[in-house]
N, C-alpha and C positions, 0 to 999 in steps of 0.2 A: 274800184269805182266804175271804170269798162265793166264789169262784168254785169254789176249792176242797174246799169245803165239800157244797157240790152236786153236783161231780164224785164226789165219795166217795160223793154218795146213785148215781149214776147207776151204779159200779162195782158196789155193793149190789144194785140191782135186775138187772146181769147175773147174779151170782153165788145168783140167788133162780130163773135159769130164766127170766127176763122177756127178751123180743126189745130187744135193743139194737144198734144202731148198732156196726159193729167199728172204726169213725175215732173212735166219740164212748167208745172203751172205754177202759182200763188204762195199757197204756204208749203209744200215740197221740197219747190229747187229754191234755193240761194245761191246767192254768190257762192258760197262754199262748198256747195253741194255742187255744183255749176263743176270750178276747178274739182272738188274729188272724183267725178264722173271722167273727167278728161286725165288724170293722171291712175285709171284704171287701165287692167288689158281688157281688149274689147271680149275678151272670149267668158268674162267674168259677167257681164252685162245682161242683165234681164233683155226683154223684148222690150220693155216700158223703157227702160233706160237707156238704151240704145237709141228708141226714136226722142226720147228727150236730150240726149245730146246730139245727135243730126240737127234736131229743131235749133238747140243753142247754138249749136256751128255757124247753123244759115242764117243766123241773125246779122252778122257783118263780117267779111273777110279776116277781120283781125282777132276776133275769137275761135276761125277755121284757121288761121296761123299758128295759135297761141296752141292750139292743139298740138296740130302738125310736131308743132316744137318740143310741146312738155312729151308726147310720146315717143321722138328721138331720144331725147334727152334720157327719160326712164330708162328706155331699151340700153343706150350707154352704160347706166349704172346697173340694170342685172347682167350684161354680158362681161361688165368690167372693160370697156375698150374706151377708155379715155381718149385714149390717141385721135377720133374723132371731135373732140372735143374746139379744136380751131374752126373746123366746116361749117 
């Protein structure tokens, strides 16, 4: 519902004349497209996508968390180092 929530700000700010992203716009991003962009490695990422997720990051702090977190997290599981897993 966060995710959603800030995509609607992000469609707003298209429809206000503000530079957006055309991946991170209307019928593209979703919520779920949202989250599978942020649980990629960045090195996968087109150019489009890359700045549509920067755009969804800067929507509010706690979807540039939500990141931060799911790409520790990933990293965890292809390195196998659980033992982080407390931090």
């Amino acid at each position: 519902m966060a995710v959603e929530r800030f995509l609607q700000a992000l469609r707003l700010m298209e429809h206000q004349g503000l530079a957006v992203s055309k991946a991170a716009t209307t019928a593209e991003m979703t919520p779920r497209r949202a989250i599978g962009l942020m649980l990629r490695r960045r090195e996968t990422l087109t150019k489009e996508e890359s700045l549509a997720l920067e755009q969804v990051c800067q929507l509010h702090p706690h979807i540039n968390r939500a990141h931060a977190l799911f790409q520790h997290c990933v990293q965890m599981l292809r390195f196998h180092s659980g033992e982080e897993l407390e931090s």
